[in-house]
C-alpha positions in Angstrom: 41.2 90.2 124.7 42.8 87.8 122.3 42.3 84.2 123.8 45.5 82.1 125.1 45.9 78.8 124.9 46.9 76.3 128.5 49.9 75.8 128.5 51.0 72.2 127.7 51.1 69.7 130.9 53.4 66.4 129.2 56.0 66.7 126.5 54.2 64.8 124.2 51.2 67.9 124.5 54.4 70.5 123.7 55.1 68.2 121.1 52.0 68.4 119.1 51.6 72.0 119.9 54.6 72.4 118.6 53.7 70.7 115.5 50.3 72.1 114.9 52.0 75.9 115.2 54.5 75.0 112.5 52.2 74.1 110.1 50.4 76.8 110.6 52.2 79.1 110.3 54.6 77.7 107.3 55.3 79.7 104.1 53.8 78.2 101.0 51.7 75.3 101.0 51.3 73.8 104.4 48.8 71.2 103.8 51.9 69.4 101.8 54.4 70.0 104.6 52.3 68.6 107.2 51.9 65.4 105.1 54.7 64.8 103.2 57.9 66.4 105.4 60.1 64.2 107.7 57.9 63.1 110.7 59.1 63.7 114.1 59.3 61.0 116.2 58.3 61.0 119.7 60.3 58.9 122.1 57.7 57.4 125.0 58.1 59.7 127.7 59.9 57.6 130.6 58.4 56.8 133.9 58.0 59.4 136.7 59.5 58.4 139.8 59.0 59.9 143.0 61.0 62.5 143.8 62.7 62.9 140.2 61.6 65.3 137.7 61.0 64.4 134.0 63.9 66.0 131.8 63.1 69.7 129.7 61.6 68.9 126.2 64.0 69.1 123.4 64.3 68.6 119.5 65.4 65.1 118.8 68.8 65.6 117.3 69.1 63.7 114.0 71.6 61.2 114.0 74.9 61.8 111.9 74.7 60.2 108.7 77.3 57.1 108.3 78.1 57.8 104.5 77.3 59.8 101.7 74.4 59.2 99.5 74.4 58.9 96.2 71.1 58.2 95.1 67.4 59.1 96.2 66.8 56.5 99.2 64.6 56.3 102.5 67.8 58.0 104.5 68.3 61.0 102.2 67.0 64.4 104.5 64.1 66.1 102.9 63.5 69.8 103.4 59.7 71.0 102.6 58.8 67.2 100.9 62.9 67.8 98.6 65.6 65.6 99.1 68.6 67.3 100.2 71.5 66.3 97.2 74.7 65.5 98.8 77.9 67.6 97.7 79.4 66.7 94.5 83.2 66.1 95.5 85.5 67.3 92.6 89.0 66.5 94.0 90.5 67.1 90.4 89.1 70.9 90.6 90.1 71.7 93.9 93.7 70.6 92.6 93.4 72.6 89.6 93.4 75.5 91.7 96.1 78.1 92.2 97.9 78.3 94.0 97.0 75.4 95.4 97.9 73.2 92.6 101.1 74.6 92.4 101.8 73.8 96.3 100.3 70.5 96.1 102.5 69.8 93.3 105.6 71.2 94.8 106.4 73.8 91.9 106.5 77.9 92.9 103.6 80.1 92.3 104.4 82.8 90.1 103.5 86.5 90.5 101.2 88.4 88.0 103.0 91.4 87.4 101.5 95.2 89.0 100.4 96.7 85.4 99.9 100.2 85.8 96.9 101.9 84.2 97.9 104.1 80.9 97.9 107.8 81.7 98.4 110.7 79.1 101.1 112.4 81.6 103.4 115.4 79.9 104.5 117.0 83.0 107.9 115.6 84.6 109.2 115.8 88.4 113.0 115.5 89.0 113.5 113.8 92.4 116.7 112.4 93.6 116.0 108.6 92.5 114.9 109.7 88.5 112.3 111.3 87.1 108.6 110.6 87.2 105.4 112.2 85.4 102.9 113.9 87.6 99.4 115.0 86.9 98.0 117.5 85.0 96.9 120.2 87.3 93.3 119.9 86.3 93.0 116.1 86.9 94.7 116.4 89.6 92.6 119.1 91.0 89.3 116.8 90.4 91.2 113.8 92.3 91.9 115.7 94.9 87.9 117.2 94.9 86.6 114.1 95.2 88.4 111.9 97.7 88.2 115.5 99.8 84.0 115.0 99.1 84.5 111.1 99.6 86.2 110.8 102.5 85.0 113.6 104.4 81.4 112.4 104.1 82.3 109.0 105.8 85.0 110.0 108.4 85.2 113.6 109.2 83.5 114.9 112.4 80.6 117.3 112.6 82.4 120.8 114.0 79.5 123.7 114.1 79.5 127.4 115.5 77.5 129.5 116.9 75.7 129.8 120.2 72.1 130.4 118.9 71.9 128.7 115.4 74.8 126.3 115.5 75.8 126.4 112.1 77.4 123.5 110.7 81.4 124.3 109.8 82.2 123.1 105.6 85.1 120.9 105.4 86.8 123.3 103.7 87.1 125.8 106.3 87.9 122.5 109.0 90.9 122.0 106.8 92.2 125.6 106.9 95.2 126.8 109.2 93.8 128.4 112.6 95.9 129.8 115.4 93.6 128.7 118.1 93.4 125.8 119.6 91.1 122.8 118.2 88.0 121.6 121.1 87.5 118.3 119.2 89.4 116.2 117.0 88.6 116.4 113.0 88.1 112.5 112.1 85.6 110.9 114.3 87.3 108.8 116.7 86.5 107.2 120.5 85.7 109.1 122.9 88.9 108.3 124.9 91.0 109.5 122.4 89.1 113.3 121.8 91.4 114.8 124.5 94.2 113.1 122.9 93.8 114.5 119.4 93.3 117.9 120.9 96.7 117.8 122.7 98.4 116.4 119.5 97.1 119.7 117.9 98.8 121.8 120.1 102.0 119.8 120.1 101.6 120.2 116.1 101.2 123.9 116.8 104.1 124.1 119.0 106.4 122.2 116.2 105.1 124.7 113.5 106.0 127.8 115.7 101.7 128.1 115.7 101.0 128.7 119.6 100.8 131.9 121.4 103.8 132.7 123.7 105.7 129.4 122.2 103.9 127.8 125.5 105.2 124.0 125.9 102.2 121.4 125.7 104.0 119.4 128.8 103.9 116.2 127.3 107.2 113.6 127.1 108.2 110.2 125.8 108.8 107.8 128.7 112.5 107.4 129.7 114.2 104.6 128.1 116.7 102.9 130.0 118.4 101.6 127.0 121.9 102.6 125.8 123.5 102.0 122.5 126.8 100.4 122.3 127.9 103.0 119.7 129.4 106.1 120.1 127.2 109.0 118.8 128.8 111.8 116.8 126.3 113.3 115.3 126.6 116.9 116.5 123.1 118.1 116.0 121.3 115.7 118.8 124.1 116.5 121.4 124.2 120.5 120.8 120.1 121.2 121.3 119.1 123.9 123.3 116.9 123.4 126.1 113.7 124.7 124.0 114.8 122.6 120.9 115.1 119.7 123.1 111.8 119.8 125.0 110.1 120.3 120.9 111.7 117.0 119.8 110.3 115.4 123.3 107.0 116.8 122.1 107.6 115.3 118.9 108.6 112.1 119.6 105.7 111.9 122.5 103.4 113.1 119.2 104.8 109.9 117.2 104.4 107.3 119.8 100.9 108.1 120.2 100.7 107.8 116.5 101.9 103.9 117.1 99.9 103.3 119.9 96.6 104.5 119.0 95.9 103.6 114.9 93.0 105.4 115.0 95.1 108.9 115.8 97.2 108.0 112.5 94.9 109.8 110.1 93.6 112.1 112.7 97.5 113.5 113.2 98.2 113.7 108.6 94.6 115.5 109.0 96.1 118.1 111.4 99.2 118.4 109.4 97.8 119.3 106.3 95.2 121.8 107.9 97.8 123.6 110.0 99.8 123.5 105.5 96.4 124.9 104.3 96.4 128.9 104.3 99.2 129.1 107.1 100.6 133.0 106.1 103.7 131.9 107.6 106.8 130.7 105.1 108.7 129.4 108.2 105.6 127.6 109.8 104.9 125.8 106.5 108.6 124.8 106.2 108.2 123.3 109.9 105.5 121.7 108.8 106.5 119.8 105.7 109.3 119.0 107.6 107.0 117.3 110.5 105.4 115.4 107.4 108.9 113.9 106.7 109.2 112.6 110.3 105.6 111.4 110.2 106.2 109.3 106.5 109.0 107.4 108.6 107.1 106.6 111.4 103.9 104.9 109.7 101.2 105.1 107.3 97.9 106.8 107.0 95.2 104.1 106.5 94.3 102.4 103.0 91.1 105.1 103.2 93.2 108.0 103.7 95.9 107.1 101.6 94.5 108.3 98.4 93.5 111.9 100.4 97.1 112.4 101.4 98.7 111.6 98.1 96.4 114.2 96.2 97.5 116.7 98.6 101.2 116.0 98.8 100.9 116.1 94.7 99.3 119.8 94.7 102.6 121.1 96.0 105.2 119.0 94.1 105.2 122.7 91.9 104.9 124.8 94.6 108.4 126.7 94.7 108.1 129.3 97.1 110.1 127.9 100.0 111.4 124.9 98.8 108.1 123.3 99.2 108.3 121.7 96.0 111.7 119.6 97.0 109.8 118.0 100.7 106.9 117.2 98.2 108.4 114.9 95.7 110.5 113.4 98.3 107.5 112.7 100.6 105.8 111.3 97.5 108.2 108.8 97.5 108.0 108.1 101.2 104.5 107.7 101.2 104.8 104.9 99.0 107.8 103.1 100.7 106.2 103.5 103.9 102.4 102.2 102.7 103.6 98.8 101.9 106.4 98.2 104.7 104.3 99.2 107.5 104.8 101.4 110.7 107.6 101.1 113.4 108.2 99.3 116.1 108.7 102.3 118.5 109.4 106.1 117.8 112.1 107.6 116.3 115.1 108.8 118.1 115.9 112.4 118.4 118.8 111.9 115.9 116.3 110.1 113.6 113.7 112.7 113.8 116.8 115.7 113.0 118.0 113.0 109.9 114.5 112.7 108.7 113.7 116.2 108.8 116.3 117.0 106.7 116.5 114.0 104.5 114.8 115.6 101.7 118.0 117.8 100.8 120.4 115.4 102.1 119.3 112.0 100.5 120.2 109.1 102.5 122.4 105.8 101.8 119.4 103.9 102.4 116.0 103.2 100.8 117.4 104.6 97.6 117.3 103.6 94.0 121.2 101.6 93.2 121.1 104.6 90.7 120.4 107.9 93.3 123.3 106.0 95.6 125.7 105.8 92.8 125.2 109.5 92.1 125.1 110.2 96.0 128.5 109.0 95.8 130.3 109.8 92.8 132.0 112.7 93.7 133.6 111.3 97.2 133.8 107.7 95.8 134.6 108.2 92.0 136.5 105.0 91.7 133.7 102.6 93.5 132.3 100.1 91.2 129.3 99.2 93.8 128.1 101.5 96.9 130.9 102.1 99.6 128.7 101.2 101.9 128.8 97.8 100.7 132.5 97.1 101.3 132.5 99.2 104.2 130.1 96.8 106.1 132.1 93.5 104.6 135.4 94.9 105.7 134.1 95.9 109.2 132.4 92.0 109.9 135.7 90.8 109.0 138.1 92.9 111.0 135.9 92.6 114.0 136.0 88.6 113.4 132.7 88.1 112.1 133.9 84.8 110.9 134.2 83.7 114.2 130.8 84.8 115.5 128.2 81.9 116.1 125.5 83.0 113.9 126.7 85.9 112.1 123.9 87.0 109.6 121.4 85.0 111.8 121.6 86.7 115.2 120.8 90.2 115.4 122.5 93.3 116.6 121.8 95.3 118.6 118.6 98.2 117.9 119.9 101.1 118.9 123.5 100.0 117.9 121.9 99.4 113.9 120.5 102.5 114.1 123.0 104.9 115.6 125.5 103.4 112.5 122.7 104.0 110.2 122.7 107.6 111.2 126.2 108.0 111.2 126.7 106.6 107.8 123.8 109.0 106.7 125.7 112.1 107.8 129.0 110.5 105.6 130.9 109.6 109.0 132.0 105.5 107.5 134.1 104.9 110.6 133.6 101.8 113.1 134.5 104.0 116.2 132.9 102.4 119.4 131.7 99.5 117.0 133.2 96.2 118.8 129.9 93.8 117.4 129.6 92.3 113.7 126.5 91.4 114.4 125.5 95.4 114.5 127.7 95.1 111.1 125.7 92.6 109.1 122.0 93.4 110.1 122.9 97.1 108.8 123.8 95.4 105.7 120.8 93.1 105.1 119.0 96.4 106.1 120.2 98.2 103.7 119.9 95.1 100.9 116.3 95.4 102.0 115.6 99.1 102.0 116.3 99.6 98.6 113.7 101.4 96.5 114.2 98.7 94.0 115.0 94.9 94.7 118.5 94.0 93.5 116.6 91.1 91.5 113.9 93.2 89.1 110.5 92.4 89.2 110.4 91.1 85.7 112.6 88.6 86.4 111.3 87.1 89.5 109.1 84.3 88.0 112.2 83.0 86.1 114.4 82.8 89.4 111.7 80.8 91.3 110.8 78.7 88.5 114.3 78.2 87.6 115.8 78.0 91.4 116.3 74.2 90.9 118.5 74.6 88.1 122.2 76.1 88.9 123.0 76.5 85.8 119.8 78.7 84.9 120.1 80.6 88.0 124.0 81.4 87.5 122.6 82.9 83.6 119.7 85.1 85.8 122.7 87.2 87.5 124.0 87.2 83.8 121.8 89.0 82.6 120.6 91.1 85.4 121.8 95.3 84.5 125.0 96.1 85.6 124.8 97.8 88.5 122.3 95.0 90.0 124.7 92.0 88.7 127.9 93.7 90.1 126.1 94.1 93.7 125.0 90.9 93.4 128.6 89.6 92.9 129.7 91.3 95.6 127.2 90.2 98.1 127.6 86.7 97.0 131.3 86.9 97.4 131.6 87.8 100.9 129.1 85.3 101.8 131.1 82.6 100.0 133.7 83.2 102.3 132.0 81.6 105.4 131.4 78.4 103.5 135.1 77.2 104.5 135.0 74.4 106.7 136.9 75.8 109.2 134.8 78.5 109.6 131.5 76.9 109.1 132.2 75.0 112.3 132.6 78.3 114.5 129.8 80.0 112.7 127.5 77.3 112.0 126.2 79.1 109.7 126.1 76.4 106.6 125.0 77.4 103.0 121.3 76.4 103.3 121.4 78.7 106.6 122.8 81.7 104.7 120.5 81.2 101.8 117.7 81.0 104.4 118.2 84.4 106.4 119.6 86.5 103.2 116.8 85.6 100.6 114.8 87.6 101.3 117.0 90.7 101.0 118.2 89.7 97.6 114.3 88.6 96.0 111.4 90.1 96.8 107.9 89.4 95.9 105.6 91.4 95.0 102.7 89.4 95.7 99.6 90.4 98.6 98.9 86.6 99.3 99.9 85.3 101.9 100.2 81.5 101.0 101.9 82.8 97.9 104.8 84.4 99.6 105.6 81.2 102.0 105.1 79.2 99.2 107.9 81.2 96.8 110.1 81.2 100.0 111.8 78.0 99.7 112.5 78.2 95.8 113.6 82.2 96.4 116.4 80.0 99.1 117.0 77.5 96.6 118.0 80.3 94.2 120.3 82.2 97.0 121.5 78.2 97.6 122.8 77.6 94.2 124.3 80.9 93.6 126.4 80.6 97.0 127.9 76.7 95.5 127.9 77.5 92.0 128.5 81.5 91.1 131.8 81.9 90.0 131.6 85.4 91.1 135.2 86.5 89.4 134.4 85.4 85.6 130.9 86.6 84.9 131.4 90.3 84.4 134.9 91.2 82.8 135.2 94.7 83.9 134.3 93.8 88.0 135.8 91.2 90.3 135.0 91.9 93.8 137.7 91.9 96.7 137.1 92.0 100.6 139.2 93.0 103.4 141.2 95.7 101.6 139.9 98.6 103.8 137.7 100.2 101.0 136.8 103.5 103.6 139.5 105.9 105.0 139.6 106.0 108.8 138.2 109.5 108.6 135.5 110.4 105.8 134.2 114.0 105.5 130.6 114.4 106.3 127.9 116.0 103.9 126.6 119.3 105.1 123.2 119.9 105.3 121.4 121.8 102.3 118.1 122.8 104.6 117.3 125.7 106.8 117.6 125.0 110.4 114.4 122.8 111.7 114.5 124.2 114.9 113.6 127.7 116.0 116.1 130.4 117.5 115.6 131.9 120.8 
């Protein structure tokens, strides 16, 4: 029986015990340490009184040195008989930083440019905002093996069969289409969420036309108590059935989980694409590339995901059969918009979810390329030099007296209001029936300034507006030079804002020029940077820019063949809507 020692009866005893163990049991040579290291003092333990107890042994605390020192002295802390040197302050480096030299120097922080790696590409896709290369099939068919191999070896659940052996089940055959019911989810998640996961599969199932008997799941959105302040038209969210209706419910109950939960984001793309994988059924697949739409609108798979997703929305960009091919490319283009502007604040609507559906054969007014908008529009609009929904949205702030509205491009409309016009608009219906706000007006229009696929201001030419925003002159020659369809856009935008810089209506509005450059900045520049402290610090010069365009763009002499005009009712009162070029989403009964 190993021997203990008594256990110490005054602090000074713990003291030296305390001692005597260290150096015992130091690393290196403790002979040295126990002679030449800092000595502990011991303060003269204080005089027991009767009835008081003396106070818990403790480590002396050191006591905070006054200064710094710059040379070896008595005061400097040693550590194993070495002299602790004291920080070498370089206030010259730290300033030579970026960006914070830049900040601390009050000058903008410009943004390296995205460089793309080089790729030996031959094979072109035609989508509706240009054409892009794609991958050959065999690199494509290796990137796709190994971020399968990759990520299912970190995140995918164990699934086995069998009651006797309990084989484990391959990936391969977790990601293929079944028609029964899933008993756990495929990622591995919380155990809370499990029974969630396995309800979204049914509610996938039911979307897809998958489950026996068509049997409703039973799940529903919570009623919202909100109403929009503009009159729906859009025919195909008033004339659902009863079973059509209780699917979007589904749906829409599917999504919000989706924004709830994070976790269920890549757990509900994982069930879409296996219920895509061998599913014999044309219309089932259709269903399902059109729930992918809805799902690329509602928000992102994780940065670990992302890359799995991709690979297997680019295998079908050439598959034909069923118009597969067309919902491919179009959700290759969502994926991206949606990976760096985030998910939603709340589910879609049910007229969102019918829009989004479809939105693949009927490209929408928003998040567009200027180019796909201008080709959206050519037939109906042959004689617009910018996009009618631009003057559409000026004419409508002004007849409903947007410049006499406190605030107007600073207060927001109304949600549901934005988005029922957005809708409408979408479906080619420009009228402003049951529209009485401007404020719904103008945050459609920064929205749409913001959606686009491309900033009006290119990327190229970013640095030079920031680093130039102090200069009018400079920044008037930037929308000189900017392409055509950008510059006359521009123009426009710049226009109509200059006509709330009157006086007269500055004091109802109080919306002066270093407020309007302050809330529309950042739907004319954009930048392209993933630091934070760079984006606030390129904020002010990106308002200086928008400042000096609104006091010093001539808007009417910089491009000879467009001078933009406002208030001249660019939209009949009655436009035709576009007709849907897709199969119906819903089932028949």
């Amino acid at each position: 029986m190993a021997h203990r020692a008594p256990p110490p009866q005054s602090l000074n005893a713990a003291v030296e015990l305390l001692t005597s163990s260290q150096s015992e049991s130091g690393h290196g040579t403790t002979t040295n340490r126990s002679t030449s290291g800092p000595k502990l003092v011991i303060p003269s333990s204080p005089t027991r009184e009767k009835g008081k107890h003396p106070p818990s042994p403790r480590r002396p605390i050191p006591a905070t040195p006054t200064g710094m020192w710059n040379s070896r002295s008595a005061s400097a802390p040693m550590v194993a008989g070495r002299e602790i040197s004291a920080p070498k302050l370089n206030h010259a480096a730290t300033m030579d930083m970026s960006p914070v030299k830049n900040r601390a120097a009050g000058k903008p922080i410009p943004v390296e440019p995205r460089v793309r790696p080089p790729t030996q590409l031959t094979q072109t896709a035609t989508i509706g905002s240009g054409t892009y290369p794609i991958l050959p099939q065999d690199l494509a068919s290796e990137i796709k093996q190994f971020s399968e191999s990759d990520f299912a070896r970190q995140y995918f659940s164990t699934h086995r069969t069998g009651f006797i052996f309990r084989k484990r089940v391959p990936v391969t055959q977790m990601m293929t289409w079944q028609k029964t019911p899933l008993h756990s989810p495929l990622l591995t998640l919380r155990r809370a969420l499990n029974k969630d996961a396995v309800k979204i599969f049914k509610v996938i199932q039911h979307i897809m036309g998958d489950r026996d008997r068509d049997k409703p799941v039973g799940v529903r959105m919570p009623s919202e108590n909100h109403v929009s302040m503009v009159a729906s038209i859009n025919a195909s969210t008033t004339s659902l059935g009863g079973n059509s209706a209780g699917i979007i419910e589904e749906e829409r109950w599917l999504l919000g989980e989706g924004l709830t939960h994070g976790e269920l984001r890549d757990e509900i793309y994982c069930q879409v694409m296996k219920q895509l994988t061998g599913n014999p059924n044309p219309e089932s697949v259709f269903r399902g590339w059109q729930l992918l739409c809805v799902l690329l609108i509602t928000f992102p798979p994780s940065k670990n995901f992302e890359t799995y997703l991709r690979s297997f929305i680019q295998q079908h960009t050439t598959h034909q059969e069923g118009r597969v091919d067309v919902i491919a490319k179009y959700c290759v283009k969502r994926l991206a918009f949606i990976a760096k502007k985030g998910p939603r604040g709340r589910p879609p609507t049910a007229a969102e979810i019918e829009t989004a559906s479809d939105a693949a054969f009927n490209p929408s007014t928003f998040g567009e390329s200027l180019d796909a908008i201008f080709r959206l529009q050519e037939r109906t609009y042959p004689s617009q030099r910018v996009p009618i929904i631009l003057p559409f949205l000026a004419d409508g702030i002004l007849a409903l007296g947007g410049s006499k509205s406190e605030g107007i491009f600073r207060v927001p409309g109304d949600g549901d209001s934005v988005s029922e016009l957005k809708l409408r608009i979408d479906k080619g219906y420009y009228t402003l029936d049951g529209v009485d706000d401007p404020h719904v007006l103008a945050s459609l229009m920064k929205l749409w300034l913001r959606e686009l696929c491309d900033p009006l201001v290119p990327d190229e030419m970013y640095n030079e507006c920031i680093t130039n925003s102090k200069d009018p002159g400079a920044c008037v020659q930037i929308v000189e030079r900017l392409p055509t369809i950008n510059r006359r856009v521009v123009l426009f935008v710049i226009s109509f804002l200059q006509l709330f810089l009157e006086d007269r209506i500055q004091n109802i509005t109080k919306m002066t020029p270093a407020n309007l450059a302050l809330v529309m900045a950042p739907n004319l520049l954009r930048c392209n940077s993933d630091s934070m402290s760079v984006v606030f610090t390129n904020a002010q010069y990106e308002q200086i820019f928008v400042y000096n365009l609104l006091l010093h763009l001539k808007c009417g002499e910089v491009d000879e063949g467009y001078k933009p005009a406002h208030g001249l009712g660019a939209v009949s009162s009655s436009s035709p809507p576009r007709n849907s070029k897709s199969r119906s989403r819903r089932p028949t009964h």
